[in-house]
N, C-alpha and C positions, 0 to 999 in steps of 0.2 A: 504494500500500500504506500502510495505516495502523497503526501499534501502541499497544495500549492496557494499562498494568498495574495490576492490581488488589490490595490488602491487605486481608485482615480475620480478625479474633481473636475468639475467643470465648472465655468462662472455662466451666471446666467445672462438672458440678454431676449429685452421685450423685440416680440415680434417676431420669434424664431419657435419650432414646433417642439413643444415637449415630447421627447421620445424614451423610456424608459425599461429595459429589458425586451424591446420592440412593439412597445404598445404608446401609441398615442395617447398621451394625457391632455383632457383640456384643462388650459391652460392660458394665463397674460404673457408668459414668457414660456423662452427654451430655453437650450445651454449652447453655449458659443462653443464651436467647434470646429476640424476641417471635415469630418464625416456629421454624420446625424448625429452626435455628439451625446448616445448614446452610454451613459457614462456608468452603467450596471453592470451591459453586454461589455463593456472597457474591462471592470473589473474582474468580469468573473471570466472573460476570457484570459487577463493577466493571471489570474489562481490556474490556468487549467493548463498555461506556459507552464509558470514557475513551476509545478508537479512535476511537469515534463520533463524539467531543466533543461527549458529553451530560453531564448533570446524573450525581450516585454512584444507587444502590439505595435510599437511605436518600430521596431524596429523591420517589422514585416508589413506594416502599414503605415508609412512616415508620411506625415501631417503635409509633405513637400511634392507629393507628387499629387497629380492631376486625376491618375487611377483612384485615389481616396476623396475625389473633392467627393462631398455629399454619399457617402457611400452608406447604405444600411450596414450599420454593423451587425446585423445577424452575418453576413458572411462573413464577416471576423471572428467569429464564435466558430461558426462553421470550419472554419478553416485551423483553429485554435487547437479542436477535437479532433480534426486529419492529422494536423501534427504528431500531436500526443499518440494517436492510432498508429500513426508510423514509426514510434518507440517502442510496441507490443503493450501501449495505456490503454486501459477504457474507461470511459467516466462514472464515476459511483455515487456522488454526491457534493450537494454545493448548499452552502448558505451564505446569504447576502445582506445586508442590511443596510440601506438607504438612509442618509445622514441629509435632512430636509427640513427645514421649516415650515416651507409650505411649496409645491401644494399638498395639503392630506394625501397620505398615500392607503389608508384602510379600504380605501373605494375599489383601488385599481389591485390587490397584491395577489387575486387568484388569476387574474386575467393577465399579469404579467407571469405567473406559474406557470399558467397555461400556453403560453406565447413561448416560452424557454423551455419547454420540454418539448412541445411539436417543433422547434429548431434545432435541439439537438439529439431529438427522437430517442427520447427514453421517458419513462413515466413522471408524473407530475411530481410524486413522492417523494421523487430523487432529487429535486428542488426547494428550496427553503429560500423565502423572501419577506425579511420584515424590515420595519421602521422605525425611525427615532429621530428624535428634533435635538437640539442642543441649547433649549429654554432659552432661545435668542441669544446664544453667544457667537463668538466667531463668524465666522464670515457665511458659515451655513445658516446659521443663527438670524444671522443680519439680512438673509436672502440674497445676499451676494451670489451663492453657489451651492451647488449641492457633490455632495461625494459618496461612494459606495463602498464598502469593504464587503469584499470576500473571500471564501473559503474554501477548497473541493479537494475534494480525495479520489484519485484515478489508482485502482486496481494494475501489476504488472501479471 
């Protein structure tokens, strides 16, 4: 068994589409990025590297080429889980937790389950997605930005 944890932050920025574990949140704002800025699928694709012990996102999807401008990152995920597949890994489980002030995330956290296990085609169960605010400190706090940690464990 391998465990790998991922981090990553976005700032936010009115006018751009909330996108979060590949589910549309409405929303007044999104997160500034060069892809959908999808900052879940970020991190729990960095957890399912680090298991691997590969290279981060940034460096198989660098924010500089043109191939990433706007790119869903479910295929980052996607691609995350080939990697690791190509070391004899398979994904056994993940938990993630959304560091947010707002927007509420209780609305959306089955439908993001749901979105990340038909993406990386294993059962929902095998996903774990919750949430927390940081009682207005920091910069998540402040709704500057929002950040995700997570967690997975790939079977060799």
């Amino acid at each position: 068994m391998r465990i790998g944890h991922g981090y990553d932050v976005h700032r936010t920025e009115a006018g751009r589409r909330l996108v979060l574990g590949g589910v549309t949140i409405p929303c007044e704002f999104g997160l500034k990025a060069h892809s959908d800025g999808d900052v879940l699928i970020h991190a729990l694709a960095d957890a399912i590297l680090g298991a691997a012990g590969l290279r981060d996102i940034g460096y198989y999807f660098p924010d500089t080429s043109e191939d990433t401008l706007n790119m869903d990152s479910r295929i980052i995920l996607k691609a995350a889980l080939e990697k690791a597949a190509e070391k004899g890994l398979r994904f056994s489980y993940a938990d993630c937790t959304v560091v947010a002030q707002r927007p509420k995330m209780a609305p959306h956290i089955e439908s993001i389950r749901k979105c990340l296990s038909e993406t990386m085609d294993v059962p929902v169960d095998r996903i774990n997605v919750k949430a927390t605010t940081e009682e207005k400190l920091g910069f998540t706090g402040s709704g500057e930005g929002i950040a995700v940690h997570a967690v997975c464990l790939l079977d060799e």
